[in-house]
Each structure stands twice: as C-alpha cells, then as structure tokens.
C-alpha positions in Angstrom: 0.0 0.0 0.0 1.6 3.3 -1.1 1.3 6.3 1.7 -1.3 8.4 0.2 -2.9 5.3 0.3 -2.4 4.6 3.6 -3.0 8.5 4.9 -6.6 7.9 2.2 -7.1 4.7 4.9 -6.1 6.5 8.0 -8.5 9.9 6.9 -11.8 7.5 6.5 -11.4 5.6 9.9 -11.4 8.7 11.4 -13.9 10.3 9.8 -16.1 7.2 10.6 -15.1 7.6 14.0 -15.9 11.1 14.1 -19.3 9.9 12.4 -20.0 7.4 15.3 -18.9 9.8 18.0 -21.7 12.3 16.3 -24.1 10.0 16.7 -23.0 9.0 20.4 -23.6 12.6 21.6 -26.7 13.3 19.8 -28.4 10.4 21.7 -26.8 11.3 25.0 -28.5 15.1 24.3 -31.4 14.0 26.8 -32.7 14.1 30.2 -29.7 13.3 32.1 -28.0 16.0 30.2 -30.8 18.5 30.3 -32.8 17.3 33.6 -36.4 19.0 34.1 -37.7 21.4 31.5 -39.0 25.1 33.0 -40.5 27.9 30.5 -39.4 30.9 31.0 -41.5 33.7 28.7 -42.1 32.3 25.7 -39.0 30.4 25.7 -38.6 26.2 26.9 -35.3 26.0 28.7 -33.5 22.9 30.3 -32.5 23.2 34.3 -29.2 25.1 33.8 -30.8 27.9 32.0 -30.3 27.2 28.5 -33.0 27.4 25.4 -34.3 23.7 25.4 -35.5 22.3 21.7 -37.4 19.1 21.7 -37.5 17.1 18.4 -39.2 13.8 17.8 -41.9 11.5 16.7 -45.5 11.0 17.7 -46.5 7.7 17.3 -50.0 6.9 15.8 -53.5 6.4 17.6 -52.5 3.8 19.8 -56.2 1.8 18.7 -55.6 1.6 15.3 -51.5 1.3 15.5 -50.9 -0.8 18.7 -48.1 -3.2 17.7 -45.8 0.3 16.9 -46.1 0.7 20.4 -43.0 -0.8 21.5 -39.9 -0.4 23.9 -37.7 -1.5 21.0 -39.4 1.3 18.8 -38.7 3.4 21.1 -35.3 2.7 21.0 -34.8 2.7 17.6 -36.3 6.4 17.0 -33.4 7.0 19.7 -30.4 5.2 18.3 -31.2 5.5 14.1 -33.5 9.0 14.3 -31.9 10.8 17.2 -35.1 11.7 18.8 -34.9 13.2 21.9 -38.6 13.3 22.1 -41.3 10.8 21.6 -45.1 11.0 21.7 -47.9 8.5 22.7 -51.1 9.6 21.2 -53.8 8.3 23.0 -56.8 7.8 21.2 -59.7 8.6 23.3 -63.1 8.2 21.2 -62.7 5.7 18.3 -63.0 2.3 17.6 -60.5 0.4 21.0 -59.8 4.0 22.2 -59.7 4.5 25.8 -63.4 5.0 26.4 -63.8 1.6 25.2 -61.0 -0.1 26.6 -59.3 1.9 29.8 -56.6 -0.7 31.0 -55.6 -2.0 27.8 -55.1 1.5 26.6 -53.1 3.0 29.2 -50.8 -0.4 29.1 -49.7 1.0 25.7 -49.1 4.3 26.7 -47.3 2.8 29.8 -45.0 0.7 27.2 -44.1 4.1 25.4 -43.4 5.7 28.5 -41.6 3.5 30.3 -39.4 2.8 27.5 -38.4 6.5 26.8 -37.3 6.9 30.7 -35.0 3.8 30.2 -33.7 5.4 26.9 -33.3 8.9 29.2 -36.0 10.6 26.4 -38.9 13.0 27.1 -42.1 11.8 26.1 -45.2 13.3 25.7 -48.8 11.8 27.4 -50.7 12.9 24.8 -54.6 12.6 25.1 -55.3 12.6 21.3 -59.1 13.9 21.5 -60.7 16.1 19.5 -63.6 16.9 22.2 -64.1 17.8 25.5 -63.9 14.5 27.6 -63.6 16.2 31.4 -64.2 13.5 33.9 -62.2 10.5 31.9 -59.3 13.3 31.4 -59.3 14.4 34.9 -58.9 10.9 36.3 -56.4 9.4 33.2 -53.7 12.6 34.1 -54.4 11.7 37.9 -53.1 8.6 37.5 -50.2 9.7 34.8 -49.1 12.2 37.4 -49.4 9.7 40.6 -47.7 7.6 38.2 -44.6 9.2 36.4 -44.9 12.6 37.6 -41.6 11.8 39.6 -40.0 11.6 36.6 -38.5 14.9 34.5 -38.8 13.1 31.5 -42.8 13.4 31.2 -44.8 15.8 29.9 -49.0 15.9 29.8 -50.4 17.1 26.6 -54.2 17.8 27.7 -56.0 17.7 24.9 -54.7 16.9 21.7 -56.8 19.1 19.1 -60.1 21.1 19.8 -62.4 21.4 16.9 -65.2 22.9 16.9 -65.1 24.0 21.1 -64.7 27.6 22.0 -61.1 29.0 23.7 -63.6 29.8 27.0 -64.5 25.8 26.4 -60.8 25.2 26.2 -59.4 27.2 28.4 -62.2 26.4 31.3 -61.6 22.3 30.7 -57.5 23.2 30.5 -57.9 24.9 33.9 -59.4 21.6 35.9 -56.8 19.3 34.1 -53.9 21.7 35.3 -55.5 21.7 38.9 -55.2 17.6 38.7 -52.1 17.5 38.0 -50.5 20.1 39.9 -51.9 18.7 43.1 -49.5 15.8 42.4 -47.0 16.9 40.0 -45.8 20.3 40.7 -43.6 20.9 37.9 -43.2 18.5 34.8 -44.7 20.6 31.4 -48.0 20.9 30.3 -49.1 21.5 27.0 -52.6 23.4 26.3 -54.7 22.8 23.2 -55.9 25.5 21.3 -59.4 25.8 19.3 -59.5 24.6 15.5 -57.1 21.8 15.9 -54.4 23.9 17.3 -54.7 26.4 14.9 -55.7 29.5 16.7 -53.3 30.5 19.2 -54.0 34.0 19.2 -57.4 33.4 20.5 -55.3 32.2 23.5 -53.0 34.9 23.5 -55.7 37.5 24.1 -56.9 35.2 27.2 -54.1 33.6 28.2 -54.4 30.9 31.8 -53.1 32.4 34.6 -51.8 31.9 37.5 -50.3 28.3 36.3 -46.1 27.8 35.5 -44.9 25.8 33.0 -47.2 25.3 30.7 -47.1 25.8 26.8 -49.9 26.5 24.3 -49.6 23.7 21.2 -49.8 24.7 17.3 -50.0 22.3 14.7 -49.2 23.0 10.9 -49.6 20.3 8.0 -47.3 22.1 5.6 -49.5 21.8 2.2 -52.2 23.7 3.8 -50.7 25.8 6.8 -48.4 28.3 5.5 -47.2 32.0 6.0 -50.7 33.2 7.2 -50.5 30.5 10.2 -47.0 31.4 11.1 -47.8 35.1 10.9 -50.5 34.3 13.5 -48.6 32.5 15.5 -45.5 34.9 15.8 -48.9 37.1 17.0 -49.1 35.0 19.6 -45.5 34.9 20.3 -45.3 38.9 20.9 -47.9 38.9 23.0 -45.5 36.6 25.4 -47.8 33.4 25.0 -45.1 29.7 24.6 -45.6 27.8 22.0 -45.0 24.0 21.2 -45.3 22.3 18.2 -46.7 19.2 19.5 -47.8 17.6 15.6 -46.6 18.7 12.2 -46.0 17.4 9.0 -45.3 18.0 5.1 -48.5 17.3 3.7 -51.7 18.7 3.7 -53.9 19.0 6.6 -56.1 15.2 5.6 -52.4 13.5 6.6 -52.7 12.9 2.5 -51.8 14.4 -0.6 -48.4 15.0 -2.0 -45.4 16.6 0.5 -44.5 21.0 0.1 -40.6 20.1 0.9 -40.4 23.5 0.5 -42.9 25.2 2.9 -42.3 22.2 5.5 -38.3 23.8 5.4 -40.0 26.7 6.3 -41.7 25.6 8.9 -38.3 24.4 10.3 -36.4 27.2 9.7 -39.3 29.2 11.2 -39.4 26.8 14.2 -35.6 27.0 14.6 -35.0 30.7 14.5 -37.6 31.2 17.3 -36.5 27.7 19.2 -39.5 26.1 19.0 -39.6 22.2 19.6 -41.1 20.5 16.8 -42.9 16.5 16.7 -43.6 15.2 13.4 -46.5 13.3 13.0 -46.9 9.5 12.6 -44.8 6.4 13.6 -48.0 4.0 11.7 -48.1 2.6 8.5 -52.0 3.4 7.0 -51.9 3.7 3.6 -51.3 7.7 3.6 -48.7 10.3 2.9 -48.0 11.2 7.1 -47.9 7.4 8.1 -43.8 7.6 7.8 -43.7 3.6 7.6 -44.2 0.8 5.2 -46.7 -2.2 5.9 -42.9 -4.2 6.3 -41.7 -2.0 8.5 -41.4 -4.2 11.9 -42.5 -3.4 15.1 -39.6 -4.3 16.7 -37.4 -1.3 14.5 -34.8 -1.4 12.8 -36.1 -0.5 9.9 -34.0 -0.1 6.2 -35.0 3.1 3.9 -37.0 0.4 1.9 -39.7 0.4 4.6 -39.8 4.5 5.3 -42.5 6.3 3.0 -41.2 9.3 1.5 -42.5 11.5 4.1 -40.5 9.1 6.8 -36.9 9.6 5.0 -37.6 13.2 5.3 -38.4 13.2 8.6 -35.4 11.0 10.0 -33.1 13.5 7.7 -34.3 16.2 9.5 -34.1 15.2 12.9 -30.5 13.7 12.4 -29.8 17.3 10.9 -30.9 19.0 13.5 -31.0 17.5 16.7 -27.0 17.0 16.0 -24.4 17.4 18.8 -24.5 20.3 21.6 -26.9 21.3 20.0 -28.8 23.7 22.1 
C-alpha cells in the first residue's frame, strides 16, 4: 500500500469515527444532560438555563397502530432517528380507544413511556381527543401524574386538538386538568390545546391561563395547507409573550394525504428554529397515507431499512439527524 494510500485509509477511519462519536452525543442530548424542563417567557429552557429544543416522533393512535407501540421502537427512533422526544397519542373516542378499553389502553401508553425513561428521552402523554372528555381526562392525568410525575422526562399534553369547542371551552376544561395534575406533580410541562385543531393561538393569547407555571400553548401546521398566514399568526401569539409548542406537524396537507410541500415544511423548520420552538412530526403508523412515515414491512420491533420508510418518513429522519446533532442547544 503506497502512503497516500495509507493517509486515504487512515482519513476515513477517522472520519467514521468522528461519524460514530456524532451520533454517540446526539443520543446522550437527553434528560440526564438537560434534567427538568421550565419555561421561561415564551422560551422552553433545560435546568441550567439554556433554550431547550425538543425534536421527535409522535407515534400513531395507539387503537388503530398498537403493535408500533413498543420499547424497541422506542429505541430505535433514539439510536437510528436521534429523537430526543417521543409522543404517545392516546386515542380517546374511536374504535378500541380509551373510552372503550381503559386498562388496555393505558398499558400501551405505559409501554411508550416507560421505555423512553430507560432510553433517558422525554415523552409526551398525549390525550389525542378532539372533544371535550372532562371526567375521563381528569382521572387518566391523575393517575399519569401519581404515576410518572416523579420523573422529569414526562410531559401531559391535555388535549390533543379542539375542533369545533370555543377558547372559553378550552381554556375552562385546561384549567381543571392543570388543577389535577398540579396537586400531584408540581412541575413537569404541560401543553394546552388550542381551538381549530391547534390552529388558533391568538385566541389564546388574548386570554391567556393564569396563574399556572410551566405550561405551553400547542400549534399544529400540516405544511400543504398551513403556511405563512398561520405562522404570521402564530409569531402574533408569540409577541404577546404566549409559549408555544409544536406538539404535531407534517409535510403534507392538513387530511395527513396528498403529496409533501418540501419547501414550505423547510420553512416551517427554519421558522421553528429561529424562534427555538420544539417540533414532533407526526406518525410512527403505516396506513396507507402520505403522514404514516412507515411501510406495511416496517417491523414493530425497528430497525427499519430506507426500503420500509414512505417518502415523508426519510424526510423526517433527515431532519431530525440534521438538527438534533451534537450540543446542539
């Protein structure tokens, strides 16, 4: 072997090393490293201070997508994605949802949860409801918080999208959830919906909760339909001091169909970035639709090739392996 050979050799070890070493840190960005997450004005920040940025997956309706629901998933979005983030989305009305089956519900969120405190990842209890459900909700979050509301990792999202219920509706049924959980959890983040599936947070900026710490407001954008006019609303929002989390978001248009905008879901990121706002992309399932980021033989157990991502799945793992890279604040 000649010596530019050898120095060619000696280069790509260590630029595979270098590569590996990347990847080693962006996992280990997590709770241990960033402990329990505060808001502080409209900024998320981790418990030294600094500007916090969550990044992740939301899995699917955990009735219609069970077997997804997995610690080896989990561990997969960690180690191949580089989550730091994961969200279990409750479904609360259909078909096996929680009204219909309570225990056998919460066991999958309780898989999902569990397993992103043994990976050290946040994850988000997400009660995926599009109406106002007061008693069930009250007593589900009771038992979250009595349950895992030790742990810095977890964080309650209330009420996953409001449709057609007013902000007073909202913010009324957001009020006696907060109460629940701050009688046992006096800390962890909570996320508030807002009216027209997380569309109109200026509604809530006008009326904001008081009296209540660390809580967020959630948007969603589908980037096909939700462009500049929702951003310009939300940055509305955002000078009138209301926090905002994007809790679901995606490339396509607002049905979870149709063909992806690459470029207005980049600006949605760069938008997103520039103002640290965390981000979850929406759905570890595999339904035959553009925003399910997996292929029928994708397996439940991860480790998943590029042959079983949908198009909207390769994007999303090249954007959070972009941006949730190393000290990466």
């Amino acid at each position: 072997m000649t010596k530019q050979a050898v120095k060619m050799t000696l280069k790509k070890a260590f630029a595979s090393l270098l590569l590996c070493g990347a990847s080693f840190l962006a996992a280990g960005q997590t709770v241990k490293e960033h402990g329990a997450l505060r808001v502080e004005g409209t900024q998320l920040k981790d418990k030294a201070g600094n500007p916090m940025m969550l990044r992740g997956m939301s899995f699917g309706w955990h009735n219609f997508w069970p077997r997804f629901y997995t610690p080896q998933t989990v561990s997969w979005l960690k180690k191949d994605w580089n989550v730091n983030v994961v969200r279990a989305a409750m479904g609360v009305e259909p078909n096996n949802g929680y009204l219909q089956k309570p225990e056998w519900s919460k066991e999958r969120i309780k898989t999902v949860v569990e397993a992103a405190i043994k990976e050290d990842l946040y994850v988000i209890i997400d009660w995926h409801s599009h109406n106002i459900n007061l008693p069930e909700a009250k007593a589900f979050f009771q038992e979250m918080a009595q349950t895992y509301g030790k742990h810095p990792h977890v964080i309650y999202e209330i009420f996953n999208e409001p449709d057609e219920e007013t902000w007073p509706q909202v913010r009324a049924y957001s009020q006696e959830l907060i109460s629940t959980i701050r009688a046992i959890d006096p800390d962890n983040l909570i996320l508030v919906g807002t009216p027209h599936w997380d569309q109109d947070v200026h509604l809530a900026a006008d009326d904001p909760i008081k009296g209540v710490s660390n809580i967020m407001y959630t948007l969603h954008f589908y980037a096909a339909t939700h462009k500049q006019e929702l951003r310009d609303r939300a940055d509305y929002a955002l000078k009138k001091g209301l926090p905002i989390f994007i809790s679901e978001s995606a490339g396509m248009e607002a049905t979870g169909d149709g063909p992806l905008n690459e470029t207005e879901w980049q600006k949605w990121i760069d938008w997103a970035e520039q103002r640290k706002i965390s981000w979850v992309t929406w759905s570890v399932s595999d339904k035959d639709e553009t925003c399910s980021v997996l292929l029928p033989s994708a397996a439940a157990t991860g480790n998943w090739k590029d042959s079983d991502l949908k198009p909207s799945g390769l994007k999303t793992r090249a954007l959070l392996r972009k941006y949730n890279r190393p000290n990466r604040k």
